[in-house]
C-alpha positions in Angstrom: -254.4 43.3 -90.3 -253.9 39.8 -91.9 -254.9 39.5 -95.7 -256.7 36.5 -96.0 -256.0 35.0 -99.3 -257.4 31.9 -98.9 -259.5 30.4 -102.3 -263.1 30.5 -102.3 -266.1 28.4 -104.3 -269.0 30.3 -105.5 -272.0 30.3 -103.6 -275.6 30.5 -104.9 -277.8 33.6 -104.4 -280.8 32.4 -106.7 -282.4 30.0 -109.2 -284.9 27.6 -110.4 -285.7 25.1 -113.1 -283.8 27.0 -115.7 -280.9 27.3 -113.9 -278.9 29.1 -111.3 -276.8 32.5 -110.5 -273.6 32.0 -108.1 -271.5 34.7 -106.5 -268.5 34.9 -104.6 -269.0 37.1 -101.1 -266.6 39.4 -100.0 -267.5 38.4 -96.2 -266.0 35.1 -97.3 -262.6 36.4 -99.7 -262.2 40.0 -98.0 -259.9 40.9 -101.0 -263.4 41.5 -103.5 -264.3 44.6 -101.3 -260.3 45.4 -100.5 -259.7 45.4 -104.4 -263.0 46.5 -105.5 -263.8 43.3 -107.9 -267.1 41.5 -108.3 -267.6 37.8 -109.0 -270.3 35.7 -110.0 -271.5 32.8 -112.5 -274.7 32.4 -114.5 -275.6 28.9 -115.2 -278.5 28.0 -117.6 -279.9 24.4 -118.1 -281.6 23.1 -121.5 -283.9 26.5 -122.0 -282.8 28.0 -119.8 -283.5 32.1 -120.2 -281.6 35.3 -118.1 -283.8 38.0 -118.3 -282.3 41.0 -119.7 -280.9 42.8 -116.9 -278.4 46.2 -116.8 -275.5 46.0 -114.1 -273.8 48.5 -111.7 -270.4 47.6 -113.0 -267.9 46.9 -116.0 -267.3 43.1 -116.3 -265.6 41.1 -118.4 -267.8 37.4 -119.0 -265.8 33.9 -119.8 -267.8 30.9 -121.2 -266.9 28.1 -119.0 -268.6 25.4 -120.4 -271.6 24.9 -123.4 -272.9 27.4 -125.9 -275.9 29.2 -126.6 -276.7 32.9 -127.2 -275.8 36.3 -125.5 -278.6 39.2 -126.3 -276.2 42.7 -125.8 -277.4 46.2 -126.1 -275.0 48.7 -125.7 -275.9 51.9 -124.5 -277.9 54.2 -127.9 -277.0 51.1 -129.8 -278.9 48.1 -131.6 -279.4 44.7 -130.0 -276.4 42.5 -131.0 -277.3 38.5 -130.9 -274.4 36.7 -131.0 -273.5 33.0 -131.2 -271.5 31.7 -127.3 -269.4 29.4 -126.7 -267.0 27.6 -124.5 -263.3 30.0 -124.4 -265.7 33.1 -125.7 -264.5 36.4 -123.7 -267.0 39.0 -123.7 -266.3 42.8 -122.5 -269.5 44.1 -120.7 -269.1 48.2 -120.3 -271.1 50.2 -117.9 -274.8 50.5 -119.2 -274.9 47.2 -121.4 -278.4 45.4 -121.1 -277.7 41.7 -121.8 -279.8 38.6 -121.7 -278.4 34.7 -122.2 -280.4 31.3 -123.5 -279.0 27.9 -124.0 -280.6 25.6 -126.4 -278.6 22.8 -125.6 -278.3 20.3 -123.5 -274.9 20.8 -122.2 -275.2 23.4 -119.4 -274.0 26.8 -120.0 -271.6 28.3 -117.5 -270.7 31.9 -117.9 -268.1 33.5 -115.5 -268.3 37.2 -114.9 -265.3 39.2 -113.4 -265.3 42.9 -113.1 -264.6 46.2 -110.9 -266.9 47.7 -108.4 -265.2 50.4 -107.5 -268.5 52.7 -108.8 -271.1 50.1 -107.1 -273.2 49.9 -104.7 -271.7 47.8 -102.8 -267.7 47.6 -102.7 -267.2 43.5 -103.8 -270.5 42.7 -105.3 -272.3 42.7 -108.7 -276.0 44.2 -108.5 -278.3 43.6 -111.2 -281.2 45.8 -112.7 -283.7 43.3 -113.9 -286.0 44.7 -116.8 -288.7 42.4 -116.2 -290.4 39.7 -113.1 -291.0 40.4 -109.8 -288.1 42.6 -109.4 -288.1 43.9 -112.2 -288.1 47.7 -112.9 -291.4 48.1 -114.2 -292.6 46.9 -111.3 -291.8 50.0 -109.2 -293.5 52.1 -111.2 -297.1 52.7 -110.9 -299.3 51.8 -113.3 -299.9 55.5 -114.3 -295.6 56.4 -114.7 -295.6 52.7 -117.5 -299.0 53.4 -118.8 -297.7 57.2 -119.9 -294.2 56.6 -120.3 -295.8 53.5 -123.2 -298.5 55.1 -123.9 -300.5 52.0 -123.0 -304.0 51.2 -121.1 -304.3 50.1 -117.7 -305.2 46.4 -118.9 -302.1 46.4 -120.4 -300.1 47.7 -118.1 -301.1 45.2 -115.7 -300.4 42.6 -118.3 -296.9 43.9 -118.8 -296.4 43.9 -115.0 -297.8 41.0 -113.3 -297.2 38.2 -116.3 -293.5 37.2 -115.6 -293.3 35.2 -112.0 -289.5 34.1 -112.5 -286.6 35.9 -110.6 -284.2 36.7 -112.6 -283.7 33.1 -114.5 -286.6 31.5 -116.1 -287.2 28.0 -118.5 -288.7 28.7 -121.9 -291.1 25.9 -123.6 -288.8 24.0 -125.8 -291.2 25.2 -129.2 -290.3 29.1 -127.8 -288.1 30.3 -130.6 -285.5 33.0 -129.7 -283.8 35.3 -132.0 -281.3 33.5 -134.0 -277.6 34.4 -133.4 -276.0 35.9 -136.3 -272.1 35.8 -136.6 -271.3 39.3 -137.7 -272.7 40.4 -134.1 -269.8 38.3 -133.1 -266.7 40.2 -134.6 -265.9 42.9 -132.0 -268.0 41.9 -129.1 -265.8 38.7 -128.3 -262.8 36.9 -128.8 -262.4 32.9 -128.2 -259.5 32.6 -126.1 -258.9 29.1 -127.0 -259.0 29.8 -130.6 -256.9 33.3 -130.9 -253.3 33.4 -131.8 -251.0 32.7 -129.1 -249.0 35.5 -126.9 -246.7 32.5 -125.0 -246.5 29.3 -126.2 -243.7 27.1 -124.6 -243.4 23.3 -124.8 -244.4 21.2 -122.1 -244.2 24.6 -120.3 -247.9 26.1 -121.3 -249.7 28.7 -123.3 -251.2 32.0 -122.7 -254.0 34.0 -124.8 -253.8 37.4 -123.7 -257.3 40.1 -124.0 -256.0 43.3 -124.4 -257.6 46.7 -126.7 -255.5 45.3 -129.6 -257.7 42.2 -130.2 -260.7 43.3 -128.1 -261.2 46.9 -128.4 -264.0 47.1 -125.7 -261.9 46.2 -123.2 -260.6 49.8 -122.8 -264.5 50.6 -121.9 -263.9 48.1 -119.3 -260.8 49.3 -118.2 -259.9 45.6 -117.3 -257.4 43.3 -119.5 -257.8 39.3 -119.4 -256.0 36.3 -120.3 -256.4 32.3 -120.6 -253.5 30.4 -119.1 -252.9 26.6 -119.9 -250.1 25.0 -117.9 -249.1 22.1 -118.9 -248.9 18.9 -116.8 -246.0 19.7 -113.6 -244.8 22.6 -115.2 -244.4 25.8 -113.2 -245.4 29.6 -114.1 -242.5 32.0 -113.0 -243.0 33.6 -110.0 -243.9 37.4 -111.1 -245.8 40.8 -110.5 -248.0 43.1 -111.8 -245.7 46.0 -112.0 -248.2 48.5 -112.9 -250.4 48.6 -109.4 -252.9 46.3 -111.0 -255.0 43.2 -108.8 -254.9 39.8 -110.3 -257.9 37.9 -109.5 -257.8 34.3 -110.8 -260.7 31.8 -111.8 -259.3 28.0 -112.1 -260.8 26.5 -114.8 -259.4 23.4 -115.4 -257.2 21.1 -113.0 -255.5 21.2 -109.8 -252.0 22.7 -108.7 -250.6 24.5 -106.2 -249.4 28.4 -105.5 -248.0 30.5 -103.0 -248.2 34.3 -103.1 -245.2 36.3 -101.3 -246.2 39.9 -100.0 -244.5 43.0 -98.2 -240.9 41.9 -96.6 -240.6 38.7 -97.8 -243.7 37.1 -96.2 -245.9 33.8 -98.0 -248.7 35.5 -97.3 -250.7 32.0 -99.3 -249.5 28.6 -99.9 -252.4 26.3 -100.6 -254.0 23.9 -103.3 -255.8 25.2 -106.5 -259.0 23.2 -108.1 -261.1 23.8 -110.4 -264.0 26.2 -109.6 -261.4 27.9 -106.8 -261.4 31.7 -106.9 -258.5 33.9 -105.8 -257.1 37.3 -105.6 -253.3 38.6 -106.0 -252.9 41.9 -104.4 -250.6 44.5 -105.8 -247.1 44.2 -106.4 -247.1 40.9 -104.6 -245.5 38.2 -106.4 -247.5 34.9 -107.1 -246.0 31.3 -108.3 -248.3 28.2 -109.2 -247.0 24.8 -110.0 -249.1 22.6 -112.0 -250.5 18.3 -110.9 -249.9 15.9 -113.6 -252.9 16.5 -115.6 -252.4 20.6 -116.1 -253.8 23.4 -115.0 -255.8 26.1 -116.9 -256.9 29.3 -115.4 -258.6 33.0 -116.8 -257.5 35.8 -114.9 -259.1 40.1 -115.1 -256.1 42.3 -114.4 -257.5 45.6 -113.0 -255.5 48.0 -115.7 -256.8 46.9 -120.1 -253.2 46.5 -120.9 -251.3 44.8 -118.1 -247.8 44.8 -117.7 -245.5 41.8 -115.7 -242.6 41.7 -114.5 -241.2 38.1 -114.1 -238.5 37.3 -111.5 -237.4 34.0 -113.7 -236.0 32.7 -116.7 -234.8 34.4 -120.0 -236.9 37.7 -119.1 -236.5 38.0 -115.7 -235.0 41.0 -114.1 -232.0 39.3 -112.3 -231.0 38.9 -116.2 -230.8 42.1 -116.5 -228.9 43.2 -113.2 -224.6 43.5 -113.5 -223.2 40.5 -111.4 -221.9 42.9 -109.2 -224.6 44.6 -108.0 -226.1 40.5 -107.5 -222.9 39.5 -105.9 -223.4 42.2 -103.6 -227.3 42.2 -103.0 -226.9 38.6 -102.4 -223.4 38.4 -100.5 -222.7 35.7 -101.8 -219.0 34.7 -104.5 -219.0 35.6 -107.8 -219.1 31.7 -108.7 -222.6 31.3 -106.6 -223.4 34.2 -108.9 -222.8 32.4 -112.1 -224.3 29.8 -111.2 -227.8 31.3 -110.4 -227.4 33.8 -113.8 -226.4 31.0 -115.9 -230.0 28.7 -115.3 -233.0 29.5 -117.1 -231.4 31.0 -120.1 -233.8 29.9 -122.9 -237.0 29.2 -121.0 -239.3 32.2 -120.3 -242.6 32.4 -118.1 -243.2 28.8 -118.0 -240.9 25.8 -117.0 -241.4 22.4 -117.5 -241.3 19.6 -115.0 -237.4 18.3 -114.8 -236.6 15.4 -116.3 
């Protein structure tokens, strides 16, 4: 059977005046339900309110674009309100109730990426609202919430029947949420474009990596992250995940170009990259993107919290580490051929820049 790599846009499943919930179908990019991963994107206008919902799978969440607030209750825990941003990484475990708001007027664009492999259904997210029309309470009879509350019937039916929006909703502008308070902040997410460094190569590009050393939760999630920036025509080293882990890859920012090579030798992709493209590396396959003119930025989940690469050039690569003999041979080619190849690359690592 044919993989079909090919990139994919979101698509949107639901919305109204306060904005808008996207999702990638894994009819349309087979490799969600083949590798188990969900993906979706929450996007609120000016007021804009997601109703506090529970989910069927870990996720990580990525702020795209904007700021506003995050509302996250872990499971026997207190409600955490914590100030959002754009580069914020969040790590959602199993059972987290969570609810979003933007104040602004810049749109707020949240990308979540996570593992199915315990949902419903294999490839796709599904929410547990608390509240609205498909909401949880509304299941219940009025008897089961009236006892379980310990409230009257008129109340009930309040509680119930009140809240008409699906899932995303527009508060009046003089509606005053809970105000975000920074200490929430410290161990719930990290800013990928503000953390220290992991690679950072000149005219080549940087990477941020989210791992349980600078977000604990992530081992909850059982899924590690990272924020690539290539620079303008540079190119990331063709490489693999060498501990049986998917790469599925959001592009943020730019345009480029990849190709993925797969079992005996086949380029199983070879296409363009924009932004908004989503796209999945399968295991052990090795993928290669070149950067257009004005860069290229993309955040990836790796399906293992502490991936490991293995990068087949420059100063890390594994042909640096084989004997010329046993390349001479696997090759067939002269030991001056050989010299030649194992004497490029020497100082660069990961990234290479555009030639001069």
């Amino acid at each position: 059977m044919e993989l079909d790599l090919t990139p994919q846009l979101a698509k949107k499943l639901y919305g109204g005046d306060g904005g808008a919930y996207y999702a990638w179908c894994p009819n349309e990019l087979p490799m969600l339900r083949e590798g188990n991963i969900g993906a979706g994107k929450l996007a609120l206008e000016k007021n804009g309110f997601a109703l506090p919902r529970y989910s069927d799978s870990a996720k990580v969440a990525y702020v795209l674009q904007g700021s506003g607030v995050a509302g996250i209750v872990l499971p026997e825990k207190e409600e955490k309100v914590i100030p959002i941003k754009k580069g914020d990484a969040i790590a959602l475990p199993f059972g987290v109730v969570t609810w979003w708001y933007n104040k602004q007027d810049t749109e707020l664009v949240i990308l979540f990426l996570g593992d199915t492999s315990k949902a419903h259904k294999s490839g796709s997210f599904t929410d547990f609202f608390l509240t609205g029309p498909n909401g949880i309470f509304t299941g219940f009879s009025t008897e089961f919430v009236g006892r379980a509350w310990d409230l009257e019937e008129s109340t009930v039916k309040t509680l119930v029947g009140s809240q008409s929006g699906n899932g995303i909703v527009k508060l009046d502008s003089t509606f005053k949420m809970p105000e975000p308070k920074i200490e929430h902040y410290n161990g719930m997410a990290l800013n990928c474009e503000e953390a220290p460094l992991d690679v950072d190569i000149k005219n080549g590009g940087k990477v941020v990596v989210l791992n349980t050393k600078n977000l604990p939760l992530v081992g909850e999630v059982g899924l590690g992250a990272d924020l690539v920036r290539l620079d303008g025509s540079a190119m990331c080293s063709p490489g693999f995940s060498c501990d049986s882990a998917l790469q599925v890859t959001y592009i943020v920012r730019g345009s480029g170009r990849v190709q993925v090579v797969g079992v005996d030798g086949k380029r199983v992709l070879e296409t363009r990259l924009k932004a908004g493209d989503l796209f999945i590396v399968p295991r052990f396959f090795v993928v290669s993107k070149i950067a257009d003119p004005e860069g290229m930025d993309w955040f990836s989940i790796i399906t293992t919290p502490n991936p490991i690469f293995t990068h087949l050039a420059g100063r890390t690569s594994v042909w640096k580490a084989l004997s010329p003999e046993v390349l001479q041979a696997a090759f067939n080619v002269p030991a001056d051929v050989e010299e030649k190849f194992t004497s490029k690359r020497k100082a660069e690592e990961i990234f290479f820049p555009p030639p001069n």
